[in-house]
Biopython code that builds the backbone (N, CA, C, O; Angstrom):
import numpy as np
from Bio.PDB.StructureBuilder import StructureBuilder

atoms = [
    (1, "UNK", "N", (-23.443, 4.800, -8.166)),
    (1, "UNK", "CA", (-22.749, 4.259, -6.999)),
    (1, "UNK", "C", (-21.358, 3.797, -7.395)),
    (1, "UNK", "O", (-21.228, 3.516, -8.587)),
    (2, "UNK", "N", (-20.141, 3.648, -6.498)),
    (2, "UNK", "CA", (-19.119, 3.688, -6.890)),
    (2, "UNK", "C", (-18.721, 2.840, -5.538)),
    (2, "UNK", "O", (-18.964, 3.111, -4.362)),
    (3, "UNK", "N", (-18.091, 1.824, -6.058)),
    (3, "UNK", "CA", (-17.616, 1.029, -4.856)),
    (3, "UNK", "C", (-16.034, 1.028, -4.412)),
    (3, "UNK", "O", (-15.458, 1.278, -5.471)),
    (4, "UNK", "N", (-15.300, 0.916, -3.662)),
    (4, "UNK", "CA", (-14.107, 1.215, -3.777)),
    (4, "UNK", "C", (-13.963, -0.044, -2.518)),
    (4, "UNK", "O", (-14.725, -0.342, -1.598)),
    (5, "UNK", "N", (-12.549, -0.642, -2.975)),
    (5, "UNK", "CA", (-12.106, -2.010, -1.977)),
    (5, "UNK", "C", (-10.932, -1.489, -1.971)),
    (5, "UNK", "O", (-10.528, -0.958, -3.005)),
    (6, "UNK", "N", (-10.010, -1.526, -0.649)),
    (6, "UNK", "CA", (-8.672, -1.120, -0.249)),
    (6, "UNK", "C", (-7.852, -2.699, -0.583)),
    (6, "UNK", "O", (-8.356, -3.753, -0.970)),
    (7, "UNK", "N", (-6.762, -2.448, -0.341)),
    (7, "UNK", "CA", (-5.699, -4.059, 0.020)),
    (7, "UNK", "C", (-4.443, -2.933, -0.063)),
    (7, "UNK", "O", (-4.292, -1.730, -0.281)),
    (8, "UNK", "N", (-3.411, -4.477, 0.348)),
    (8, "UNK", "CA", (-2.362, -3.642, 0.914)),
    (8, "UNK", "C", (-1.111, -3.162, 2.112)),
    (8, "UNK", "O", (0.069, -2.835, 2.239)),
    (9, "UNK", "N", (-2.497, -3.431, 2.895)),
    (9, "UNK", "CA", (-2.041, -3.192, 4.062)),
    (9, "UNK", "C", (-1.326, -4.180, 5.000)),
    (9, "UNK", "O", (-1.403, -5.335, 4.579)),
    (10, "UNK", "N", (-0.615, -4.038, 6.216)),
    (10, "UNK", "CA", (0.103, -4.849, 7.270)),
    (10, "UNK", "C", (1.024, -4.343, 8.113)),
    (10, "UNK", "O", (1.083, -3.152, 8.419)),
    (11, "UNK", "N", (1.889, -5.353, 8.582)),
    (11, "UNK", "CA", (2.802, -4.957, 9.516)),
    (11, "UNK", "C", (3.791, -4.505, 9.035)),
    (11, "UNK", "O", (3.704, -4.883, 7.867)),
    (12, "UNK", "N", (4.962, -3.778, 9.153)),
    (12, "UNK", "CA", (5.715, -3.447, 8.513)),
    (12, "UNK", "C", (7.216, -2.850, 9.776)),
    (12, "UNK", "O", (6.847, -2.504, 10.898)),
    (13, "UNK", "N", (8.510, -2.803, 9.505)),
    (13, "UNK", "CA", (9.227, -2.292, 10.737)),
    (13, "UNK", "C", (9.485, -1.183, 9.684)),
    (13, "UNK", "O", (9.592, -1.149, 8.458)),
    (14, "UNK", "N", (9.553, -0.033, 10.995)),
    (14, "UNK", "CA", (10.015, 1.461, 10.542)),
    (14, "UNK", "C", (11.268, 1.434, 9.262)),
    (14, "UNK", "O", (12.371, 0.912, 9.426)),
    (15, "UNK", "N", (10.880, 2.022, 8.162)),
    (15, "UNK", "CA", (12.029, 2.351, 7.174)),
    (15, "UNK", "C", (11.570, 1.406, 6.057)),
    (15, "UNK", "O", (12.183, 1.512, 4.995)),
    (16, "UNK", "N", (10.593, 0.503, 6.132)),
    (16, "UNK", "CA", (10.277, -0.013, 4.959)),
    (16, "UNK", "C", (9.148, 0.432, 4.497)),
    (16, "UNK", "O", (8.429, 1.277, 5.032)),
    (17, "UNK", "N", (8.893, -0.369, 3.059)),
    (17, "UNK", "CA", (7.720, 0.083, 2.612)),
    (17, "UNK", "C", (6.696, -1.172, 2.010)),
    (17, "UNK", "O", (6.838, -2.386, 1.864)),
    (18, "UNK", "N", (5.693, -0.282, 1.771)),
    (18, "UNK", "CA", (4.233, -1.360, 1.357)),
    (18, "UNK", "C", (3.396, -0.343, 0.085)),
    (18, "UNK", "O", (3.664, 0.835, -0.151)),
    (19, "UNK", "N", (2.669, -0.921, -0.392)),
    (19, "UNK", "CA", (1.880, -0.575, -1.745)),
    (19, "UNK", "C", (0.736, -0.679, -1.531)),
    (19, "UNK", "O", (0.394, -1.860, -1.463)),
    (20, "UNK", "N", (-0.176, 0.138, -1.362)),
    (20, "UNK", "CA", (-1.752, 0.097, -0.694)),
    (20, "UNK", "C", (-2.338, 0.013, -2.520)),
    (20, "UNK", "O", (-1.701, 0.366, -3.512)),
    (21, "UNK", "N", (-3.497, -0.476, -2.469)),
    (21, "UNK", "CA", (-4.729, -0.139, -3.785)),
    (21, "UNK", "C", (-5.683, 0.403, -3.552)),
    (21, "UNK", "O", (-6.180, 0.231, -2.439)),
    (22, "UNK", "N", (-6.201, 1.111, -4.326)),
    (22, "UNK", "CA", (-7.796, 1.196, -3.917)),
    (22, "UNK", "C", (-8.757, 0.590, -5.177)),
    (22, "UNK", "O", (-9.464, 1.534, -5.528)),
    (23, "UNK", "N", (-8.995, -0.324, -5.806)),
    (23, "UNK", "CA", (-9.861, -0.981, -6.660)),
    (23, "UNK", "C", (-11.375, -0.234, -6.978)),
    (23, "UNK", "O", (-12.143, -0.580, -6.080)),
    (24, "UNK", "N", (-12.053, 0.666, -7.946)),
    (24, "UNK", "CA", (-12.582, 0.998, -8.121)),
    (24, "UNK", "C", (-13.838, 0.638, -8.782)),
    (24, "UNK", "O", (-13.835, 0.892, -9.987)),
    (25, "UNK", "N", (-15.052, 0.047, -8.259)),
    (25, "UNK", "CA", (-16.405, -0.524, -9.412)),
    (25, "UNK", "C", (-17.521, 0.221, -9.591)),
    (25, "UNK", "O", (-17.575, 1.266, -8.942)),
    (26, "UNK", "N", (-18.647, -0.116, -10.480)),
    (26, "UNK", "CA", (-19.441, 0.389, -10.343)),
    (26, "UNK", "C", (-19.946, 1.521, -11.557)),
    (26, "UNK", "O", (-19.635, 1.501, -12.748)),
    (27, "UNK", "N", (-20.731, 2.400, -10.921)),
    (27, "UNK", "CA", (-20.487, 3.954, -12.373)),
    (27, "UNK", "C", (-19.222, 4.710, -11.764)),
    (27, "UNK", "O", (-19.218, 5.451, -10.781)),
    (28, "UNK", "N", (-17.979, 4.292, -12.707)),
    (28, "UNK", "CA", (-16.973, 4.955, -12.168)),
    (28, "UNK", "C", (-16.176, 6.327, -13.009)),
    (28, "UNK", "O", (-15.137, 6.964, -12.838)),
    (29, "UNK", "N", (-17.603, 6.356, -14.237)),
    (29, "UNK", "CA", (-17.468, 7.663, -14.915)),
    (29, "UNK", "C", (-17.559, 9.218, -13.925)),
    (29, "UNK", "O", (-18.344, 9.347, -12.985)),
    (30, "UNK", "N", (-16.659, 10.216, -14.347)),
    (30, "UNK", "CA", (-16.796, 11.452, -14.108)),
    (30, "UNK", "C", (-16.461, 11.006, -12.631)),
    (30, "UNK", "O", (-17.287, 11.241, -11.750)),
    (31, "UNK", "N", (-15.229, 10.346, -12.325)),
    (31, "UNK", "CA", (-14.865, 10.605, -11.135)),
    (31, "UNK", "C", (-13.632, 11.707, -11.057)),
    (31, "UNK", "O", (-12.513, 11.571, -11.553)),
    (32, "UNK", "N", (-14.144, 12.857, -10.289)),
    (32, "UNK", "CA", (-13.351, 13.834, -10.134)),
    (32, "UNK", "C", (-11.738, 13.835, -9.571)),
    (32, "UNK", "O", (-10.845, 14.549, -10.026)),
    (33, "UNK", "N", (-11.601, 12.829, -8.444)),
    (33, "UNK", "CA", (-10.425, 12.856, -7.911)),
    (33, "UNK", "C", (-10.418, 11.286, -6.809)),
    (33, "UNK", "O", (-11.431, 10.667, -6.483)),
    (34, "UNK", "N", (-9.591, 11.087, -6.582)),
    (34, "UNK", "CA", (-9.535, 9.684, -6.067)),
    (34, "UNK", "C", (-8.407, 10.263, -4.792)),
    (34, "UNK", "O", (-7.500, 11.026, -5.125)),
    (35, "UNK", "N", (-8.563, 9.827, -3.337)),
    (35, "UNK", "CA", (-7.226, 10.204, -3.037)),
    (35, "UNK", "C", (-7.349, 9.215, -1.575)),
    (35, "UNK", "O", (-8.440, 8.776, -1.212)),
    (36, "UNK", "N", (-5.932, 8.918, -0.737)),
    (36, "UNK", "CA", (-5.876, 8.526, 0.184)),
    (36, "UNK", "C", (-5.780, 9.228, 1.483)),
    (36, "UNK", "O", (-4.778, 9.878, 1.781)),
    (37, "UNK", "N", (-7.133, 9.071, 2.507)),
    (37, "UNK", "CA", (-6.472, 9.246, 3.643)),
    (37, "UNK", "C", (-6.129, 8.424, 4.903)),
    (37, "UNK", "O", (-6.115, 7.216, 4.670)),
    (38, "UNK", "N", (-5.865, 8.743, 6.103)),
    (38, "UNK", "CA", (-5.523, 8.001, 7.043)),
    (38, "UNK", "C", (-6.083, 8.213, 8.321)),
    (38, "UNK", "O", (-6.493, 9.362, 8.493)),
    (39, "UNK", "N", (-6.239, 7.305, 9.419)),
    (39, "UNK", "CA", (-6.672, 7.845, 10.739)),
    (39, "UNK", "C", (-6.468, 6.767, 11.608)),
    (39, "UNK", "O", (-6.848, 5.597, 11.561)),
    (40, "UNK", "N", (-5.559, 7.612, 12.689)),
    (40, "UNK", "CA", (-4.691, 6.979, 13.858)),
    (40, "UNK", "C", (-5.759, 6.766, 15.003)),
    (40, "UNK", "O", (-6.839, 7.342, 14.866)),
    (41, "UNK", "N", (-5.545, 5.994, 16.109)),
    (41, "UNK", "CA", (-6.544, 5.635, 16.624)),
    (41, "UNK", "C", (-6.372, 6.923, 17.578)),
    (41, "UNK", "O", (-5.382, 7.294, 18.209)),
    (42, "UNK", "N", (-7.697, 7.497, 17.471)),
    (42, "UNK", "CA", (-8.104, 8.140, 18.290)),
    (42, "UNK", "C", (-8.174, 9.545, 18.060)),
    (42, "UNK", "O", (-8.666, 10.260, 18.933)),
    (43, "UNK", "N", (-7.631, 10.158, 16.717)),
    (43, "UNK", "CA", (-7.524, 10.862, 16.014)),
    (43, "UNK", "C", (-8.946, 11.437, 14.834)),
    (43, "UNK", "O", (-9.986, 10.862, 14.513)),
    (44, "UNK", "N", (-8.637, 12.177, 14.620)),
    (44, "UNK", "CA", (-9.639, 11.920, 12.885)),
    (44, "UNK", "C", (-8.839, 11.719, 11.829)),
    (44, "UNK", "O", (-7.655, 11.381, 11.860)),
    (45, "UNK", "N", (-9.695, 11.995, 10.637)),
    (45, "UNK", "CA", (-9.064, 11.415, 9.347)),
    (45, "UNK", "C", (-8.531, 12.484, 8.896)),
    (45, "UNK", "O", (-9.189, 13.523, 8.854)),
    (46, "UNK", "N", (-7.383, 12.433, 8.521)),
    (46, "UNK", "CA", (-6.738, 13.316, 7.932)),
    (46, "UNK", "C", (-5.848, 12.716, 6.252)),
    (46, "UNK", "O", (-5.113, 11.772, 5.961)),
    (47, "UNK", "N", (-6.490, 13.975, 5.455)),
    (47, "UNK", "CA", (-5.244, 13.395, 3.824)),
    (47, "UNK", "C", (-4.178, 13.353, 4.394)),
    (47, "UNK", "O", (-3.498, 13.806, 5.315)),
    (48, "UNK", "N", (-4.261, 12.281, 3.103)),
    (48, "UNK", "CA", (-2.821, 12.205, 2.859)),
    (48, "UNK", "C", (-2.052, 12.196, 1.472)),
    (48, "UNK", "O", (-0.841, 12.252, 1.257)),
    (49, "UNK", "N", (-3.010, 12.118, 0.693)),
    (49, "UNK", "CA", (-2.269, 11.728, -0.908)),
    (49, "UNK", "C", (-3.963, 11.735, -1.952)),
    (49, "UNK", "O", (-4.884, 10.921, -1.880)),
    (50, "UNK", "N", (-3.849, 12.870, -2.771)),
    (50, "UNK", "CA", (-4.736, 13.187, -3.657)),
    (50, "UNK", "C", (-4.524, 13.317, -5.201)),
    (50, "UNK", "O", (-3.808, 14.206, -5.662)),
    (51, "UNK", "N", (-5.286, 12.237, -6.126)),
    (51, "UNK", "CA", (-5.001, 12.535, -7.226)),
    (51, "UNK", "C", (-6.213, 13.056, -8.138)),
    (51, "UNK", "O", (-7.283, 12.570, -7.773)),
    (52, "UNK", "N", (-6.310, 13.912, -9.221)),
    (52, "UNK", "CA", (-7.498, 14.514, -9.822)),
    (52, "UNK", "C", (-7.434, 13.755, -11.441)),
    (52, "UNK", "O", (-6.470, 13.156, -11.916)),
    (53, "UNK", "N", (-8.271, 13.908, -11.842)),
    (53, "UNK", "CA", (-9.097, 13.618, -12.939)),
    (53, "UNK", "C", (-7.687, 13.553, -14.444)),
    (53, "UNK", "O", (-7.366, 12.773, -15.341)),
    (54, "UNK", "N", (-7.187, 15.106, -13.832)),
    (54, "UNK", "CA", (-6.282, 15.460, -14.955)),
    (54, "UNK", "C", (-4.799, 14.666, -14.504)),
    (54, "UNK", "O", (-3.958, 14.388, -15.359)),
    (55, "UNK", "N", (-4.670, 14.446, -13.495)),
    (55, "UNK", "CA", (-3.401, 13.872, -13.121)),
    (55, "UNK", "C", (-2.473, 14.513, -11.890)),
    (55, "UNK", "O", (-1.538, 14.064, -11.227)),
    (56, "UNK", "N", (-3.269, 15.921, -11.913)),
    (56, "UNK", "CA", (-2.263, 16.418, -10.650)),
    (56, "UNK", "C", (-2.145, 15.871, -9.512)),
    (56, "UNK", "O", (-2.792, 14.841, -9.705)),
    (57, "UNK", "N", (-1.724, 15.807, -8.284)),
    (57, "UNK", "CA", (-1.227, 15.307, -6.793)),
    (57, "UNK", "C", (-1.315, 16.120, -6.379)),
    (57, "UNK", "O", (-1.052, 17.186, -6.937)),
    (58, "UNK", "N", (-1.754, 15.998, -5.124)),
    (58, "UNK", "CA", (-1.345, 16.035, -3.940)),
    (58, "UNK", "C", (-1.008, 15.868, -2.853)),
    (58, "UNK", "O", (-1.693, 14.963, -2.376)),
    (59, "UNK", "N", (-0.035, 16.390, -1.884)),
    (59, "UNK", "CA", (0.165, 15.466, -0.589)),
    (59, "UNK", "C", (0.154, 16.295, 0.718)),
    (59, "UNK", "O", (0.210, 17.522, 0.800)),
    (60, "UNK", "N", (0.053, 15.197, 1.947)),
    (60, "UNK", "CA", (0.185, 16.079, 3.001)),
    (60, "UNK", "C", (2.064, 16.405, 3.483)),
    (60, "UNK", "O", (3.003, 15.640, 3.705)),
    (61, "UNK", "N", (1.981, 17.314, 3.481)),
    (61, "UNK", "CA", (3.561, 17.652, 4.398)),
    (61, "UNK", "C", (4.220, 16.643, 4.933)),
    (61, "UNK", "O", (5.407, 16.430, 4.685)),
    (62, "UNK", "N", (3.388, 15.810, 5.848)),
    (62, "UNK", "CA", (4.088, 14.812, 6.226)),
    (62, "UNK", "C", (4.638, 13.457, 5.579)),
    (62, "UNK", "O", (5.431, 12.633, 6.036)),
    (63, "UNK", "N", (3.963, 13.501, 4.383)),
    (63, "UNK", "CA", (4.186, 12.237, 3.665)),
    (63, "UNK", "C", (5.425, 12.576, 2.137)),
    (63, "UNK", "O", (5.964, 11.796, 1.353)),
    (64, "UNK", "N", (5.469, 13.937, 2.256)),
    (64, "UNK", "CA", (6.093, 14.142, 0.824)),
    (64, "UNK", "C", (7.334, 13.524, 0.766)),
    (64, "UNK", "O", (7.844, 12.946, 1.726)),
    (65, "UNK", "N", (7.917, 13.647, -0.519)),
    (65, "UNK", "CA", (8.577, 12.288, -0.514)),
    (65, "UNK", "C", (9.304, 10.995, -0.117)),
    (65, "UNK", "O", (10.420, 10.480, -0.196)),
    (66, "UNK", "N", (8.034, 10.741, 0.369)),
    (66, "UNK", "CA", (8.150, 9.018, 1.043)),
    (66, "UNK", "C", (7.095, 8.646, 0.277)),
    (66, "UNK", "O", (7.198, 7.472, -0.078)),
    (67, "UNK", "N", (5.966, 9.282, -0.177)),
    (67, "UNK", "CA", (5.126, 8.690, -0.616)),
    (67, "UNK", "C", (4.312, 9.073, -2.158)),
    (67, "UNK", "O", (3.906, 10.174, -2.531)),
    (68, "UNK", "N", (4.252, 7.825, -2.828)),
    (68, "UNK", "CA", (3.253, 8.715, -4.173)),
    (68, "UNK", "C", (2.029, 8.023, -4.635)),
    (68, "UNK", "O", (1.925, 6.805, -4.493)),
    (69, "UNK", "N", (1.293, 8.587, -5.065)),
    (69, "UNK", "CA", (-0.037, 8.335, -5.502)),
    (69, "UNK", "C", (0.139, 8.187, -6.764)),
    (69, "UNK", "O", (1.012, 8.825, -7.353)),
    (70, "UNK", "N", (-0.656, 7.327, -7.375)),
    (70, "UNK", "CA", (-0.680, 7.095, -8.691)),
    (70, "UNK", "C", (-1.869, 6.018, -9.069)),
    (70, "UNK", "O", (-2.386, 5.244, -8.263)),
    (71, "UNK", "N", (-2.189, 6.134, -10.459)),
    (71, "UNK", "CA", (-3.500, 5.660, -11.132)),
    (71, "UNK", "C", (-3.371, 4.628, -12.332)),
    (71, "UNK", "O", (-2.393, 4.905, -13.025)),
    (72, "UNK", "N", (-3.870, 3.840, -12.648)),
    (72, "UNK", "CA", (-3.931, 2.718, -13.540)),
    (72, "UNK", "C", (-5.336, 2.711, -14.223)),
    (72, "UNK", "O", (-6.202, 1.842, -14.119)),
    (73, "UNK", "N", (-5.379, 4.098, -15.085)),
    (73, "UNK", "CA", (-6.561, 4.078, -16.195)),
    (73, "UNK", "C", (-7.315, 2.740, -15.911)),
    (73, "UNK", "O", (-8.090, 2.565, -14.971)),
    (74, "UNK", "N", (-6.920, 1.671, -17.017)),
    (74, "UNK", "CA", (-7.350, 0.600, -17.146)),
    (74, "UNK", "C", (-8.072, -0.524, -16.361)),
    (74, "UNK", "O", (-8.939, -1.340, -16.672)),
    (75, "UNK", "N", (-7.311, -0.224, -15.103)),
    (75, "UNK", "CA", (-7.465, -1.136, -13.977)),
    (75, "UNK", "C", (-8.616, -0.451, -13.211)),
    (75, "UNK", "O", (-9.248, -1.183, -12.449)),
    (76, "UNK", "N", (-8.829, 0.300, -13.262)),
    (76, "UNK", "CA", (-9.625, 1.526, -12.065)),
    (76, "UNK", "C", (-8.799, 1.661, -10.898)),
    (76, "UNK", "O", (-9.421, 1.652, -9.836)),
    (77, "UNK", "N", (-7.705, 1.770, -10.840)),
    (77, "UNK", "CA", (-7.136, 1.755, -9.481)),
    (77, "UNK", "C", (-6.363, 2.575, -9.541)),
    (77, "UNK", "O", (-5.832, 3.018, -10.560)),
    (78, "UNK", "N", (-6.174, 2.931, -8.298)),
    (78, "UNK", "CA", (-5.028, 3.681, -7.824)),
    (78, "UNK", "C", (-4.145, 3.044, -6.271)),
    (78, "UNK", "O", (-4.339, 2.243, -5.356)),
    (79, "UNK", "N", (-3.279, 3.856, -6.670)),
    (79, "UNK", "CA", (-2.418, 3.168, -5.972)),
    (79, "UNK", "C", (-1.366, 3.765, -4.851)),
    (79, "UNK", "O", (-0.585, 4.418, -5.543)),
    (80, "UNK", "N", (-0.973, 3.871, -3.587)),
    (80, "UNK", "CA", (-0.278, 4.363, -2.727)),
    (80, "UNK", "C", (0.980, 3.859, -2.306)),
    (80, "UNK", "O", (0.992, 3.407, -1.161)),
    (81, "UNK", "N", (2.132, 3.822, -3.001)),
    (81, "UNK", "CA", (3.607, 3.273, -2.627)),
    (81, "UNK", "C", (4.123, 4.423, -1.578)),
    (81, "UNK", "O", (4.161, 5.611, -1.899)),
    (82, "UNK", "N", (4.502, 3.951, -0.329)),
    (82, "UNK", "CA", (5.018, 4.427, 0.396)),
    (82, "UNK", "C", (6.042, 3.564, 0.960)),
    (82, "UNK", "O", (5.957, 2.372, 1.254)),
    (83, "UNK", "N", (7.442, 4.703, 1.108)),
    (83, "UNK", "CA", (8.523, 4.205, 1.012)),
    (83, "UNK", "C", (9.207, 5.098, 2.777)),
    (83, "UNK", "O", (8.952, 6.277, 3.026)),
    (84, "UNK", "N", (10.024, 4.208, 3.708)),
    (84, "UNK", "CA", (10.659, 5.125, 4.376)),
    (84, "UNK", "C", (9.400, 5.216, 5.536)),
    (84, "UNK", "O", (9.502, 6.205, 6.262)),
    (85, "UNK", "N", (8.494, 4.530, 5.750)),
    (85, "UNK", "CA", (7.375, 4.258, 6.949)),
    (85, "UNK", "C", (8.120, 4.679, 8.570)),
    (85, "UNK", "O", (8.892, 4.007, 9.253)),
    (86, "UNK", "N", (7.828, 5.360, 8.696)),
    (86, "UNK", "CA", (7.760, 5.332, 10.429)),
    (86, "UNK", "C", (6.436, 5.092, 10.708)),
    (86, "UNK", "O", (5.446, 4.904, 10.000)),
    (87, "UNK", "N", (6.731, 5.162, 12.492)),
    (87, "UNK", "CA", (6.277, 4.642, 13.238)),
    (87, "UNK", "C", (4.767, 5.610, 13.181)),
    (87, "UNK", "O", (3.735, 5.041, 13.537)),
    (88, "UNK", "N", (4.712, 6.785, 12.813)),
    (88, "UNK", "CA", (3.461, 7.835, 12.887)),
    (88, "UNK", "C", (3.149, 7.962, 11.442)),
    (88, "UNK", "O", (3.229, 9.014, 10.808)),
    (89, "UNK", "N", (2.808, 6.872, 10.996)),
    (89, "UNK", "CA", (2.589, 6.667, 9.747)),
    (89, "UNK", "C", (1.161, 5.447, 9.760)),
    (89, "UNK", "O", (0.329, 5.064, 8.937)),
    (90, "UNK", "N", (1.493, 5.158, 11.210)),
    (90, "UNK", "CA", (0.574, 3.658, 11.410)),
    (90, "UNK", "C", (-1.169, 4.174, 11.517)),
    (90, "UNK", "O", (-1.488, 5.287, 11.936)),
    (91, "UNK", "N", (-2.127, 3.168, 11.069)),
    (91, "UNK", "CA", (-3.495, 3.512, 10.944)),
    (91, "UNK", "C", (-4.434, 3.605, 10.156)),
    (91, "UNK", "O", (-4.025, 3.378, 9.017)),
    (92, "UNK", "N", (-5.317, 3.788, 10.180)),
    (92, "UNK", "CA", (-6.404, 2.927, 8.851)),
    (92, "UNK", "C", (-6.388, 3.645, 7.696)),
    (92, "UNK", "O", (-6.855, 4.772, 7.862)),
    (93, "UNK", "N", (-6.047, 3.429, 6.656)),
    (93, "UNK", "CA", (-6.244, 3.919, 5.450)),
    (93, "UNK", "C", (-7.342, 3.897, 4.920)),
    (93, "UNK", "O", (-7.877, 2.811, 4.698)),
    (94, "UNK", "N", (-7.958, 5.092, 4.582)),
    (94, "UNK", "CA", (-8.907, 4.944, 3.561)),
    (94, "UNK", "C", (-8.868, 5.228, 2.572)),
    (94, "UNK", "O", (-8.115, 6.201, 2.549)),
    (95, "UNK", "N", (-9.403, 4.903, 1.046)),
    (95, "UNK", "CA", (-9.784, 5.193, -0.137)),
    (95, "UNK", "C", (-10.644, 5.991, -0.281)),
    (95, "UNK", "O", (-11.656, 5.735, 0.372)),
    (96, "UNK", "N", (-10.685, 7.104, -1.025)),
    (96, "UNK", "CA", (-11.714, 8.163, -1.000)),
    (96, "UNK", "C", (-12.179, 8.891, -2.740)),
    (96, "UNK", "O", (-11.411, 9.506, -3.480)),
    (97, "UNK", "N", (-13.388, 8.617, -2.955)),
    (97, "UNK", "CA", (-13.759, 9.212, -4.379)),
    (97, "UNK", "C", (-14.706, 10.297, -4.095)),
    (97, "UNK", "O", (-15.496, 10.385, -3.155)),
    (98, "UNK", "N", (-14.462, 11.224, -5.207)),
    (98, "UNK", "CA", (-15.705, 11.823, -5.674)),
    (98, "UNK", "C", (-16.428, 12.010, -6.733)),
    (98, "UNK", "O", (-15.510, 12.092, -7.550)),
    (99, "UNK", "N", (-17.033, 12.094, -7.123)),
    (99, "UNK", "CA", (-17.824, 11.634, -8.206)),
    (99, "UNK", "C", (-19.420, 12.549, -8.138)),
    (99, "UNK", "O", (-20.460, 12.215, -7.570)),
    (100, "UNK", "N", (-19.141, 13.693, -8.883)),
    (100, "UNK", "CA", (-20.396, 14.580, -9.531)),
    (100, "UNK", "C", (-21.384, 15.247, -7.816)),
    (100, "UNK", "O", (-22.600, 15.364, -7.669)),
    (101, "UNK", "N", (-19.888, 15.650, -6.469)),
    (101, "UNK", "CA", (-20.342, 16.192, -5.714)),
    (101, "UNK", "C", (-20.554, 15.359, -4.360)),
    (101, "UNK", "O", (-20.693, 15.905, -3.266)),
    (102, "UNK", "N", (-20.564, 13.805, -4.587)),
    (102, "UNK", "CA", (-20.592, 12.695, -4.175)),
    (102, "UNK", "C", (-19.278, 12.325, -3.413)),
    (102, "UNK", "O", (-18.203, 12.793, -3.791)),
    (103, "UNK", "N", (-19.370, 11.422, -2.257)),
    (103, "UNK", "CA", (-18.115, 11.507, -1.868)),
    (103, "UNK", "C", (-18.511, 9.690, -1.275)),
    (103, "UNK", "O", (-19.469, 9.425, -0.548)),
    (104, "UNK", "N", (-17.448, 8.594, -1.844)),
    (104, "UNK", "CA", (-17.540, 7.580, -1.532)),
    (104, "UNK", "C", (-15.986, 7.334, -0.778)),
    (104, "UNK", "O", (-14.953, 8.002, -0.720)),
    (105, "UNK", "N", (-16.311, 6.340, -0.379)),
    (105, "UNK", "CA", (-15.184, 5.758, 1.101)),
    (105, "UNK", "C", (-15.275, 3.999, 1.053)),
    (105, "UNK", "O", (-16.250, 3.249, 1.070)),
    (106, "UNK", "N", (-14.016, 3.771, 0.997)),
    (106, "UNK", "CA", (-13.383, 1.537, 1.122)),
    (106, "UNK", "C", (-14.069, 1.841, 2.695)),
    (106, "UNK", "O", (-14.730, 2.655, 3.339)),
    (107, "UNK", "N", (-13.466, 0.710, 2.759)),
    (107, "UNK", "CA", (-13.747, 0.085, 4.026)),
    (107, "UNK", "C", (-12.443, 0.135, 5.052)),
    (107, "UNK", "O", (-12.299, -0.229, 6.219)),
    (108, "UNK", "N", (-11.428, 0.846, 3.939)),
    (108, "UNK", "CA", (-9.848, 0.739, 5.423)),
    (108, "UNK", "C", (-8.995, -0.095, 5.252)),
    (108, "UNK", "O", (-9.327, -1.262, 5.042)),
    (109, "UNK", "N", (-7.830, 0.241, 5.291)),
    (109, "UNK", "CA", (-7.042, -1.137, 5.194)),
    (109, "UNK", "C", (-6.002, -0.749, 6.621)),
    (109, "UNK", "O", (-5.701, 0.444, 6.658)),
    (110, "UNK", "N", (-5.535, -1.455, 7.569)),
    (110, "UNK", "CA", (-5.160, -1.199, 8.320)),
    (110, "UNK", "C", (-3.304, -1.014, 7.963)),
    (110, "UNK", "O", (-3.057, -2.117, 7.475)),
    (111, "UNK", "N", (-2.520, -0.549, 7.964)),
    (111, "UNK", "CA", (-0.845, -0.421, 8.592)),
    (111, "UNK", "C", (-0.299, -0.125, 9.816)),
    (111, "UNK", "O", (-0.353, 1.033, 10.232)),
    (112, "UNK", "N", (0.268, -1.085, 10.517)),
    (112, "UNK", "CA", (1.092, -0.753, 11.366)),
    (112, "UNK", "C", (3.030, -0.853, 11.248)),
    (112, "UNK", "O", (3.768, -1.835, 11.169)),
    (113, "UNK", "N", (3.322, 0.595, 11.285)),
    (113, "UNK", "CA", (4.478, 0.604, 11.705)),
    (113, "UNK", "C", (5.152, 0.398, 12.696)),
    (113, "UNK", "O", (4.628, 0.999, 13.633)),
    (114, "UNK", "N", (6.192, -0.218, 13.063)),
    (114, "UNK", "CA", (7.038, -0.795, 13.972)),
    (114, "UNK", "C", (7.842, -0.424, 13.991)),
    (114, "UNK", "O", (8.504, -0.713, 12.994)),
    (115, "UNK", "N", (8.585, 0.531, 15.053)),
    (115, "UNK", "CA", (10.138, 1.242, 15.427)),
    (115, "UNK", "C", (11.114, -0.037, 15.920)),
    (115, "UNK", "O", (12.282, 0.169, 16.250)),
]
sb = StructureBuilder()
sb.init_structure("model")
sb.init_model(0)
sb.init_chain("A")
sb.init_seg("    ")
for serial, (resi, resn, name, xyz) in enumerate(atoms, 1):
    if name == "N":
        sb.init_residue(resn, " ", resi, " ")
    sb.init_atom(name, np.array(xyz, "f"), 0.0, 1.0, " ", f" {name:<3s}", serial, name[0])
structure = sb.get_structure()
């Protein structure tokens, strides 16, 4: 089992930025890829920012550079700096692992952008 806790999140006005986490516990061996997605109300969840085992990224179109993913061995965490926020950027973040086929999920951290 693999637990994952978000933080991070808030209000924010269009053009700034915030630093999401995702805190990782548990058996957090042979986790394949860690990545962030998002979902607007009323929408589904859609990626947004994926990192793998070896280090590669990925992102969605809409987020490329405004935003990067990145990992803290040590800490178990990873991490989402996003820079340059609009307004369609706003909505629940989730943390997302996988682990040996397994697919675990935080609980959300909410952002709202403000034009």
């Amino acid at each position: 089992q693999v637990q994952l806790v978000e933080s991070g999140g808030g209000l924010v006005q269009a053009g700034g930025s915030l630093r999401l986490s995702c805190a990782a516990s548990g058996s957090i061996f042979s986790i394949n890829f860690m990545g962030w997605y998002r979902q607007a109300p009323g929408k589904q969840r859609d990626l947004v920012a994926t990192i793998y085992s070896g280090g590669s990224t990925n992102y969605a179109d809409s987020v490329k550079g405004r935003f990067t993913i990145s990992r803290d061995n040590a800490k178990n965490t990873v991490y989402l700096q996003m820079n340059s926020l609009k307004p369609e950027d706003t909505g629940v973040y989730y943390c997302r692992a996988r682990q040996m086929g397994l697919d675990y999920w935080g609980q959300g951290t909410q952002v709202t952008v403000s034009s």
